[in-house]
C-alpha positions in Angstrom: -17.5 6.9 -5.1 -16.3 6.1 -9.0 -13.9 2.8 -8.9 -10.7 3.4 -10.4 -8.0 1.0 -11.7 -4.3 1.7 -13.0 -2.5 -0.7 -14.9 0.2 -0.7 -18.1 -0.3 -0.9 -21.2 0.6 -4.3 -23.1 0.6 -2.9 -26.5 3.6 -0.6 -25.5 6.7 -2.6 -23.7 7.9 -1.1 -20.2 11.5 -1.4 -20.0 14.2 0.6 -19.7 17.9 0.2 -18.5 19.5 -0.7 -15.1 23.4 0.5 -14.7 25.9 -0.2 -12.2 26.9 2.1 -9.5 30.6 1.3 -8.2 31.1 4.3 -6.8 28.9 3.8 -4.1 29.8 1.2 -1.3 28.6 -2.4 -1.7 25.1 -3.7 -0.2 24.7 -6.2 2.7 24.3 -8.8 -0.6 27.0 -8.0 -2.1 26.5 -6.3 -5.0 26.8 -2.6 -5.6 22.9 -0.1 -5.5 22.7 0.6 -9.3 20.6 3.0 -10.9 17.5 1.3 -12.2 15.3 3.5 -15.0 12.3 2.0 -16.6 9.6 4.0 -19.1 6.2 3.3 -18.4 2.9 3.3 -20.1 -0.3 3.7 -18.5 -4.2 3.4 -18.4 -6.5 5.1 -16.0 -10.1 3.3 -15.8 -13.5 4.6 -14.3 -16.7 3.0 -13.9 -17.6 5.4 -16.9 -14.4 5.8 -19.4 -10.9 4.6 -20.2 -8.0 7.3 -19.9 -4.2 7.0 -21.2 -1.1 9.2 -21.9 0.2 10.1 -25.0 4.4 10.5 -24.0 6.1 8.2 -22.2 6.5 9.0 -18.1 10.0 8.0 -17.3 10.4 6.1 -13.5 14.1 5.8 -11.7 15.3 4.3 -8.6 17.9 3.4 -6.6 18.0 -0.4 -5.7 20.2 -2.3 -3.7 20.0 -5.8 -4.9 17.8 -7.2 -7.8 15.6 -8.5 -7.0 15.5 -5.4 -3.5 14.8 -7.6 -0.3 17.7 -5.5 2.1 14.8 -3.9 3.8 11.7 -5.1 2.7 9.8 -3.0 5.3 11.2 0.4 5.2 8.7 3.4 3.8 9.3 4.8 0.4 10.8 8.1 1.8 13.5 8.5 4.1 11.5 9.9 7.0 7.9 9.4 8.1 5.5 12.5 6.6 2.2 12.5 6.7 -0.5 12.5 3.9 0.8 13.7 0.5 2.4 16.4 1.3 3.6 18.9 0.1 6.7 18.3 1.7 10.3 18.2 1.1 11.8 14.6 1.9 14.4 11.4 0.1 13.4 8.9 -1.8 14.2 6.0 0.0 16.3 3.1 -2.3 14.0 0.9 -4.0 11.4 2.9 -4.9 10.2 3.8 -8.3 9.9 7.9 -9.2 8.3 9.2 -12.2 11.0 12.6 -13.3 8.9 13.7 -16.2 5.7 14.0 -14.5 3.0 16.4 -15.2 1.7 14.0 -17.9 -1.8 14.5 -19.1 -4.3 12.0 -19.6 -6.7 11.6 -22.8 -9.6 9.5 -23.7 -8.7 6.1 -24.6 -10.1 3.8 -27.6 -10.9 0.4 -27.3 -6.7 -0.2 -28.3 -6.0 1.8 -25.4 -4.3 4.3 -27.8 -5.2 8.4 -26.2 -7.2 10.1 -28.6 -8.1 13.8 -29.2 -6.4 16.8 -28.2 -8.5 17.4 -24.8 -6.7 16.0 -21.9 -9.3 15.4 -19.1 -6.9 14.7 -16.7 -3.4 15.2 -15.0 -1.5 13.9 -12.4 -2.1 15.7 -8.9 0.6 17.8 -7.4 2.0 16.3 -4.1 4.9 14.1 -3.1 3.9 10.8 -4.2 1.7 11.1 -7.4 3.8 8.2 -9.7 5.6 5.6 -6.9 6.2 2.3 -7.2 7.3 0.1 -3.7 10.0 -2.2 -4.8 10.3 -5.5 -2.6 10.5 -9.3 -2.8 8.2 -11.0 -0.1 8.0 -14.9 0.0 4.3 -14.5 0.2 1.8 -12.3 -1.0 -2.1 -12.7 0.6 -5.1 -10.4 -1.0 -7.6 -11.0 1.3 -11.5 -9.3 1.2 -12.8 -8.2 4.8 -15.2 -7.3 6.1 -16.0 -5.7 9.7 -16.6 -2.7 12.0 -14.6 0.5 12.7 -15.9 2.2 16.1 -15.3 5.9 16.5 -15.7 8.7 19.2 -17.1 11.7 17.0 -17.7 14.7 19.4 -18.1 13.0 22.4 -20.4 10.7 20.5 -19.5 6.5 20.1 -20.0 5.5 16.4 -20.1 2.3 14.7 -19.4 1.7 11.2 -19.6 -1.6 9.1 -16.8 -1.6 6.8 -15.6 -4.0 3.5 -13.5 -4.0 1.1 -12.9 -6.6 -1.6 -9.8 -7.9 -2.8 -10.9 -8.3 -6.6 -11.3 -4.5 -6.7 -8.2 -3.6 -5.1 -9.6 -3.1 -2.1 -9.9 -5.6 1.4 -6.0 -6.3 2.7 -2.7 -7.2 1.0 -0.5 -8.6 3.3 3.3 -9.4 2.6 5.5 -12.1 4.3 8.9 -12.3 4.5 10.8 -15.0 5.4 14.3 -14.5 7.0 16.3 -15.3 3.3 13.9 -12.3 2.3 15.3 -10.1 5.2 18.4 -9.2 6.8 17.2 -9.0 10.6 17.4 -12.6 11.2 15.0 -15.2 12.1 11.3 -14.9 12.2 8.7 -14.4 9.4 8.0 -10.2 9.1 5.1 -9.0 7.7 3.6 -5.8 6.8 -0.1 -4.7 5.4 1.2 -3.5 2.1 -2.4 -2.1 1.5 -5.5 -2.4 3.7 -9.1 -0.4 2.0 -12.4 -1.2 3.6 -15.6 1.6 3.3 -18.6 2.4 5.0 -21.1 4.8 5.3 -20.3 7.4 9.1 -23.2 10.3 8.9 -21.0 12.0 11.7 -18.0 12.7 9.2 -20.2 13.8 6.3 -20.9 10.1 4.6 -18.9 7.6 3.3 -15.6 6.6 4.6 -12.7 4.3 3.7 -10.1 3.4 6.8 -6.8 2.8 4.8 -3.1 1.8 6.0 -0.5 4.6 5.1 1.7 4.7 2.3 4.6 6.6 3.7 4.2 5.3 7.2 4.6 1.5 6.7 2.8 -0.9 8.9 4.6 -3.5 9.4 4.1 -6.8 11.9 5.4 -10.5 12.3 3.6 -13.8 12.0 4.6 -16.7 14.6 7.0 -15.9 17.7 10.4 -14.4 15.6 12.4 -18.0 15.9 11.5 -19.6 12.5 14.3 -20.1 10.2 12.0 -20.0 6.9 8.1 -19.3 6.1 7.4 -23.3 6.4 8.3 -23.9 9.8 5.7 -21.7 11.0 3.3 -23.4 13.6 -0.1 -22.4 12.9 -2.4 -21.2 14.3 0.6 -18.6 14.0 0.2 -15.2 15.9 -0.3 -12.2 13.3 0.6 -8.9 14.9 0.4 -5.5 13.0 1.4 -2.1 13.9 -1.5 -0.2 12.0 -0.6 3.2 10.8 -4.1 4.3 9.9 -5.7 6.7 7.6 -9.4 7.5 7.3 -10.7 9.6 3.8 -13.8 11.5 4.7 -15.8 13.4 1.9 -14.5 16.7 3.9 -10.8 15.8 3.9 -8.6 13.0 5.1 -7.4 12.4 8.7 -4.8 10.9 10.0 -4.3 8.4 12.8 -1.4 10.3 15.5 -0.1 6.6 16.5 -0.3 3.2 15.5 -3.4 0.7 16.6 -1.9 -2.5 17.4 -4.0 -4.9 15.3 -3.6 -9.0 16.3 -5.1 -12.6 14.9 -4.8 -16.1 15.0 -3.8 -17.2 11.1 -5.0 -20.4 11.0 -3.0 -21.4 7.8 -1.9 -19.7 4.5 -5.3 -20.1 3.3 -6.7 -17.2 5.7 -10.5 -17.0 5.1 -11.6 -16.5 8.7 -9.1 -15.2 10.3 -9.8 -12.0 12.3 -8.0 -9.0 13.3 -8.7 -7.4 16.2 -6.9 -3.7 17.6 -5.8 -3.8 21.1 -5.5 -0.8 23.2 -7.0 1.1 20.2 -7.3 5.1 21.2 -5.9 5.9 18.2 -6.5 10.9 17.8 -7.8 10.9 14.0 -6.5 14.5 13.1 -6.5 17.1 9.9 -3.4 17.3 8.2 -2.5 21.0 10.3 -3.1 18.6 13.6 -6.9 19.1 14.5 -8.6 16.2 16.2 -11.8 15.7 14.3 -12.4 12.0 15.8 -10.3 9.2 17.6 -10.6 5.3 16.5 -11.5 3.3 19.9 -11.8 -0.3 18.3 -11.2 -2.0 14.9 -12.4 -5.4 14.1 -12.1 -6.8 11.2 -12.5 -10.8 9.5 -10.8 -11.9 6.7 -13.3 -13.6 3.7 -12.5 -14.7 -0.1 -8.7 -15.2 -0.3 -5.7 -15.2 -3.3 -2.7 -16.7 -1.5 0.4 -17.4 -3.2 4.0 -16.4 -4.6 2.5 -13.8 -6.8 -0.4 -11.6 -6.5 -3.5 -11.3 -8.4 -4.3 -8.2 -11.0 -7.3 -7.4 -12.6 -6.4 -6.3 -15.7 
């Protein structure tokens, strides 16, 4: 499996416009959603080359509030698809779109500048191939892991060690929000804003990464839903997650039919050693046309090396 990384491009600035909307009718903040459009420049690296685009790809939105925190844990379409699609559903507010897209993508020099004429890439065709999640969370924890993932595979139990590390965009970002960040009142909500471990499952054809969903959130609270803000949490505070899995096998990816309930202790904001544990896991893993290929019957999984803090860290 090749590593890749996305990131922008510093030598070219990303910016672009925001205008009002009046027309529309005014947010629960008080200001009116606004159109939001922003030109990006990219880079695409592999363990073995460095990739950019030659035009611009221009992104739009919809936002709310600036900076978006209405609903920090809706999904970035309005509805609940599965996979990539195809399909035909909204774009939910706050979420970044690419309209220009398909761009191609050249070899890079060490300036990141594309050179040649020979693209050796595009961008695939489904729904979601240039998003960007808007939100505002109080706290942002990128957290390596490391664990098992036990399966039923044709009748057969199988057990798979699994990790992921945050440093390579992998392990678990988890989101807080604390009720100024949200308009459902008090408590801290969470979500897994991403969640990547791997492992090797002869079974399903090799190795395997378990993954949350992108347009099925997963979201969860910390604590007991009374708190007023994200200090007055009591810890050990209760972490509970509704898991909307997805598992990439080399033969296709399947897709979990219903959420595994995933719970911890969080012991502080630090993290390392906290574990998650699914309860009541029994979780059909199916093909994107609905065929059970396997079902998840337990997920355990402890937290490691931690980045905790107001802002996240990028490997660039």
């Amino acid at each position: 499996m090749t590593r890749v990384k996305a990131r922008s491009r510093t030598v070219r600035v990303n910016s672009g416009p925001t205008r009002s909307r009046t027309h529309m009718p005014s947010s629960s903040s008080g200001t009116s959603p606004a159109h939001l459009h922003l030109r990006r420049f990219g880079i695409l690296e592999t363990s073995t080359l460095r990739l950019a685009h030659r035009d611009v790809i221009d992104t739009h939105a919809v936002v709310d509030s600036i900076p978006p925190f209405a609903r920090p844990l809706s999904g970035p379409y309005l509805g609940q698809p599965r996979g990539d699609g195809p399909f035909d559903i909204a774009q939910a507010p706050g979420v970044l779109r690419a309209t220009n897209l398909p761009e191609a993508w050249y070899p890079a020099n060490d300036e990141n500048e594309p050179v040649g004429s020979a693209p050796l890439a595009f961008f695939a065709p489904s729904a979601s191939p240039f998003l960007t999640m808007m939100v505002d969370p109080s706290m942002i924890m990128q957290v390596s892991l490391e664990g098992t993932l036990e399966l039923e595979v044709a009748g057969k139990t199988v057990r798979v060690e699994m990790a992921g590390d945050y440093r390579k965009a992998a392990g678990v970002e988890i989101l807080l929000f604390g009720p100024e960040k949200h308009t459902d009142g008090a408590g801290v909500q969470a979500r897994l804003a991403r969640l990547a471990v791997r492992g090797h499952c002869a079974e399903l054809g090799g190795r395997v990464m378990l993954r949350v969903s992108w347009p099925r959130p997963s979201n969860g609270t910390l604590d007991d839903d009374t708190e007023d803000s994200l200090s007055r949490v009591s810890y050990p505070g209760a972490l509970h997650f509704d898991a909307n899995f997805e598992l990439c096998t080399p033969h296709g990816t399947l897709y979990a039919d219903n959420p595994v309930h995933l719970a911890g202790k969080l012991r502080d904001l630090e993290a390392t050693g906290t574990e998650l544990r699914a309860s009541g896991a029994a979780a059909p893993l199916t093909t994107a046309d609905n065929q059970v290929k396997a079902r998840i019957t337990d997920v355990q999984l402890a937290m490691r090396d931690a980045h905790v803090g107001e802002t996240a860290a990028v490997n660039i």
